[in-house]
Steps between C-alpha positions, in 0.01 A plus 500: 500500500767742565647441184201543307467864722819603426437417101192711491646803696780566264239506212195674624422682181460202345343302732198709465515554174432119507202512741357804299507299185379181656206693674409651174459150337305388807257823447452439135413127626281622749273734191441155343320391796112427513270416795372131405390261737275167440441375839481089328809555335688646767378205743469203288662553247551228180402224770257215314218574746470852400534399090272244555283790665536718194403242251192478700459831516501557155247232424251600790639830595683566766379621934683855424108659584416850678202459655332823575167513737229743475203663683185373328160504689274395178809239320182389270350826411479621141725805624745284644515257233544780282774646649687150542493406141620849371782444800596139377462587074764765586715260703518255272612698245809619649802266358627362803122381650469097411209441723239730663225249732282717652043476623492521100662113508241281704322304377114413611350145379172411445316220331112531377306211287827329472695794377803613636557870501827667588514898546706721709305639850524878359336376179210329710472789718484755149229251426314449799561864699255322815722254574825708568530470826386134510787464231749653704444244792548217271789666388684513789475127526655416233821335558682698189346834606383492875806670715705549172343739283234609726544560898312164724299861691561818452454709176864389340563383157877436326642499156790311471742632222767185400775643253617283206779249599864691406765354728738796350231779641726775754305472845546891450259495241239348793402855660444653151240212469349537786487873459313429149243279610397673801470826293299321239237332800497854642413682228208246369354591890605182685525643890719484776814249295707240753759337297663166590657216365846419363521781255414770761756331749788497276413879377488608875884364520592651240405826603639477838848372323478817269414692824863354659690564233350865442475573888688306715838424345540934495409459899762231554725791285409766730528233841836412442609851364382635813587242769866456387528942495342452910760269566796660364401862512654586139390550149845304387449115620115555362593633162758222482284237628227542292728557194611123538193372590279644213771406254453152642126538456586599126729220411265254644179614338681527097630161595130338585402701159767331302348156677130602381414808457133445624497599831285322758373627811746333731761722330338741683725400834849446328627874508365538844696238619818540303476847564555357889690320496786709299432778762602222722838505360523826477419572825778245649760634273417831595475429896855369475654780259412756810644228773823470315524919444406605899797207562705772336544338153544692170235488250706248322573252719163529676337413146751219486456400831097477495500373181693200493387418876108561458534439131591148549215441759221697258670198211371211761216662595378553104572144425302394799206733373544387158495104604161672725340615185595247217370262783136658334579365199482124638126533489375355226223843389679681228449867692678384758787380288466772346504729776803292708749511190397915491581615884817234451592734242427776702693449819795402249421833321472720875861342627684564148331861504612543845855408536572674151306802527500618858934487516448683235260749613683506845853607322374777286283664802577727794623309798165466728529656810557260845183368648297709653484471868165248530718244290732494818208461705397209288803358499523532873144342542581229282846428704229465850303270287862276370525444843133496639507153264826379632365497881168368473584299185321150645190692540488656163574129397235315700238841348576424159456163557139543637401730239625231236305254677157728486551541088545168505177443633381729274655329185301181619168732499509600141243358229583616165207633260425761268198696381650781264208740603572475872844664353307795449483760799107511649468847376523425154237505301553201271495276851221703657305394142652130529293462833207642428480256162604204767184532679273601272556262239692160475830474510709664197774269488510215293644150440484380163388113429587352186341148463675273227417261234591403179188296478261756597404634831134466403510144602239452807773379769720802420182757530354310830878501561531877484182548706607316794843688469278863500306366778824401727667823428193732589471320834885611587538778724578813316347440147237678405342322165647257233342549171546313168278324228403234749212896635419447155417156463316523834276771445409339148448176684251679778315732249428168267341364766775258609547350837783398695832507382617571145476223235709235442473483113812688296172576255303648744749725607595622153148590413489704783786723382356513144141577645639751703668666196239444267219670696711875566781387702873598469759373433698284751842600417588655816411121679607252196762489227328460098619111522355471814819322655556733765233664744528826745450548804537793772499513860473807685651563775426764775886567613782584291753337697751327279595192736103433529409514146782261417361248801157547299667430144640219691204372624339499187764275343432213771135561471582391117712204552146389689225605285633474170554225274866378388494638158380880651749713694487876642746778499433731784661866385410852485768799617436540851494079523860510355643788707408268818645228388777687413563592832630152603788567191508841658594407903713208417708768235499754825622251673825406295534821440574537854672192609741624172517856644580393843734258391658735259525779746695190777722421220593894446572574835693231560731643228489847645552438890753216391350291730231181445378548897485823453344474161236294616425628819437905296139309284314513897503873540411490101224231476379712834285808356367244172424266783300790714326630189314120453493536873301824499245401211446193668397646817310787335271333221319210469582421137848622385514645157792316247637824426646553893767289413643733232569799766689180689682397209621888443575609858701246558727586190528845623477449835799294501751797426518658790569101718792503223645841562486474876681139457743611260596799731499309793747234373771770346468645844572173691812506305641779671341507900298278717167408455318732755705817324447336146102512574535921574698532235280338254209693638695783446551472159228274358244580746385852357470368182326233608262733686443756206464246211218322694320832607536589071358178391218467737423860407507401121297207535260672729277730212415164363303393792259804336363271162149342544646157368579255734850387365688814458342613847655174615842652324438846759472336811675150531773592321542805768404265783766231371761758489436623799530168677896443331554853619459350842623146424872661360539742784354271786514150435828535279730672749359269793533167286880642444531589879383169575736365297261334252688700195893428575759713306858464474672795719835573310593847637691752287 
């Protein structure tokens, strides 16, 4: 390191020369860059479950549907009707509508002399005006209509909107939608619109990710701007600091554009925490540039001095980040990947920017002034506290070890699920809507059943087969209505006249289907393919939670093994079905991720203290704050959201830095006096930087604890909580381990 200091300080003209040019390139990167985000993509990827999905999708279209309730006292009226069809003609007219199902679709059956007659309920109530609100009871129990399109009590109706199946369609393309259909239901008089339903879900994250990109990441500017000018009391380390750091942020983000330039919303944390973590360096550098000038250095040698000594620590510490953050790119999701291999680039990108640029910076500026006097109170108050842990070390040992025992407990506590809406804050609107819809209608989420067979499903034990499989799945807990052709069938069956279960005759069904179509019905495309090989089904379900709609999907693959016959099968799919069992891929790929990041960060400091004990015995005070933030959700919630782990997986990259800069100090400084006077003196030096580089990133993390979405929020407050805890862990448990003499180092004098 101090060779590579030297090098750069006898060519500082050119040195940034080259870090102009290269931030140039990384700016005209940057231009090409477009916010882009499908939500399947990003999770699932090219996985065979979600092709098989699309291929399904584009044969029966796909569960991509806004639903949007209404206010609607008269739903049967001639005004109402009036106003629904102009609403739906307009909808589906607009290019990226597939479906629109709406009062409009259901169907009424009635036979007379024999005949079978099949008409829509608003065309028998434009008929027969005096039996509107007769109609409008039957209505609601219809299995396809009642608590779907129109509210079991109260004066609700829905329309729900499904777009045409385009797996390349940006999520940000989701709110314009939204926007378009509520504007066209508004202005044809529909009253009082609740939107829900995947569409409106995905649009509300997209909005809050535009909002943190827009909002927040300036706040976490302005936070760290401001917190590291309160700490040092000078315009100089801020304008240097944040130099580095948003030159870091600029590398990184023309790098992920060079990667893809379609942006996704997770993007929207990389410069936030790059931008951290190179003020981080910064801020340690800096710290030990004014220690080595008030020790009466010259502004060479106290460049040289800092930078080869801290500048070799902030080296391990970056590669132990970096292993933290390409451990993201172990889980098998394509954003993450994504998103791992782009803050590994970025810590690489806030070291090389730091030990280049700052030397630099620091040679061609005025000499900073000593410390003011507070630093020497500091520095005092940190000396009380170097040996506060040395005489009551076994307590602060036996503490730690309770606490660890309590997020232990914790850790045991924790059941994993997650409902995406729940990830939006109660004061939204789009959630405030979602609930409303919940108990008003059925549930909006749905599994998708695909019954195979390349003889037919019409055959009778496949159909009876099906039925039995509706009738199991509507009895579960949590699932609102299962609908297919089988509602068909039946209500042909009872309106004929027929008794008792459906026939058993392969004819008798098929004559149904073409009496139904022959006397006004439509077609059946939505429930059965042309050849008739392969038959739909849908299951709604009143919770969004991922893990439980999977256990449904599930469910509904045993129930098939039972009910249908060998040469049938049934694919159990849909988007939200997939995410949860995704999840499963998801925690198992957290979970190497971590076992490789722990591992990886062992391995480094073995290299760096020198030592294997010592190596091993520096991943407790690391696993520590990951271990407390499980700990703390586990206590705290009932059903832990997948997404807490990523915080976990981040702090404990960056939380690591300051274990490795206390260690590294401690063991030069064992080199040259005895352990209890090695402890003050790396306090001394180390512990300030410590100190101010933890107070700067829980500051920058802090503004995101402001976003309505659940996962960034998680980003503003466990991140600050886990960095708070190895601020404690490195200046408590450290020192007192060391005291103890759990850390040995080898005392050579000189």
């Amino acid at each position: 390191m101090l060779t590579w200091v030297r090098l750069i300080l006898r060519h500082p003209k050119l040195v940034l020369l080259g870090l102009t040019l290269v931030s140039l390139a990384a700016a005209a990167s940057l231009s090409q860059a477009i916010i882009a985000t499908s939500m399947e993509k990003m999770l699932l990827g090219n996985s065979p479950e979600y092709t098989s999905y699309k291929a399904r999708a584009s044969e029966f279209g796909g569960d991509e549907v806004l639903i949007v309730a209404y206010d609607e006292p008269e739903p049967l009226s001639v005004a109402a009707l009036d106003r629904l069809e102009a609403a739906v003609a307009r909808l589906e007219a607009l290019p990226e509508v597939g479906d629109v199902v709406s009062l409009l679709d259901a169907i009424e059956l009635t036979e007379s002399d024999g005949m079978l007659t099949v008409r829509t309920y608003g065309e028998a109530a434009r008929e027969e005006p005096g039996r509107t609100a007769a109609l409008t009871d039957a209505l609601r129990g219809e299995p396809s209509v009642g608590g779907l399109m129109l509210s079991e009590s109260g004066p609700h109706a829905a329309v729900a909107v499904s777009m045409r199946p385009n797996p390349d369609r940006s999520a940000e393309e989701g709110p314009q939608l939204v926007a378009e259909v509520s504007r066209i239901l508004e202005e044809e008089g529909l009253q009082n619109l609740r939107r829900g339903g995947y569409l409106a879900m995905v649009s509300a994250v997209m909005e809050q990710s535009t909002t943190n990109i827009i909002q927040l990441f300036p706040l976490t500017v302005l936070a760290v701007i401001g917190s590291v000018f309160f700490l040092f009391r000078r315009l100089l380390p801020v304008l240097v600091a944040s130099g580095v750091s948003l030159m870091a942020v600029l590398w990184t983000m023309g790098f992920a554009v060079l990667i893809d330039r379609e942006l996704s919303i997770f993007a929207s944390i990389v410069p936030a925490v790059v931008m951290v973590v190179a003020i981080s360096d910064s801020i340690h550098l800096w710290s030990a540039y004014l220690i080595e000038l008030s020790a009466g250095h010259d502004k060479q040698a106290a460049i040289e001095n800092s930078a080869s000594e801290v500048g070799t620590a902030c080296v391990l510490t970056s590669a132990t980040t970096f292993l933290g953050f390409i451990s993201l790119a172990l889980i098998p999701t394509p954003v993450y990947q994504v998103v791992g291999l782009v803050l590994g680039f970025g810590v690489s990108m806030a070291l090389l920017v730091t030990v280049t640029l700052m030397p630099v910076l620091m040679s061609l500026l005025d000499t900073p002034a000593p410390a003011p006097e507070r630093a020497a109170h500091l520095d005092s108050r940190l000396d009380r506290l170097a040996a506060f842990t040395s005489r009551w070390d076994i307590p602060i040992i036996l503490g730690f070890a309770m606490f660890t025992a309590v997020m232990l407990y914790g850790v045991s506590k924790i059941h994993l699920e997650t409902e995406i809406i729940t990830r939006l804050s109660p004061a939204t609107t789009v959630r405030q809507d979602a609930e409303f819809i919940r108990s008003a209608f059925s549930g909006s989420n749905i599994i998708e059943l695909y019954v195979d067979a390349p003889a037919g499903v019409m055959e009778p034990s496949i159909i009876h087969g099906m039925a039995a499989i509706q009738d199991d799945l509507s009895a579960l807990e949590g699932v609102d209505a299962v609908l297919s052709v089988v509602d068909v069938l039946d209500g042909l069956h009872g309106t004929l006249g027929g008794t008792g279960p459906l026939p058993e005759s392969r004819e008798a069904l098929a004559q149904y289907l073409l009496l139904f179509e022959m006397s006004g019905g439509e077609s059946l495309d939505s429930m059965l393919n042309f050849e008739r090989t392969t038959a739909k089904m849908i299951a709604r379900v009143d919770s969004g939670a991922l893990r439980h709609t999977a256990e449904i999907a599930a469910h509904a693959r045993t129930l098939a093994e039972v009910h249908l016959p060998p040469e049938a099968s049934l694919e159990a799919t849909g988007l939200t079905t997939l995410f949860g069992g995704f999840l499963d891929n998801l925690l198992t790929g957290q979970r190497t991720g971590l076992l490789f990041s722990i591992s990886s960060i062992g391995v480094m400091m073995m290299l760096g203290l020198r030592s294997v004990r010592n190596g091993l015995l520096s991943i407790l005070p690391n696993v520590l704050p990951m271990l407390a933030v499980g700990g703390i959700a586990g206590l705290l919630w009932t059903d832990v959201d997948s997404d807490t782990f990523i915080p976990a997986m981040i702090a404990i990259g960056i939380g690591v830095d300051d274990t490795i800069h206390f260690l590294v100090r401690m063991r030069l400084e064992a080199q040259r006096a005895p352990l209890p006077q090695a402890i003050r003196r790396t306090f001394q030096f180390a512990g300030r930087g410590i100190l101010f580089t933890t107070i700067i990133l829980v500051l920058g993390f802090i503004p995101l604890a402001l976003s309505d979405y659940f996962s960034i929020w998680l980003m503003g407050t466990f991140i600050p909580a886990a960095l708070i805890i190895a601020l404690l862990t490195d200046l408590l448990l450290v020192p007192a381990m060391a005291s103890r003499g759990f850390f040995r180092f080898k005392q050579e004098p000189r």
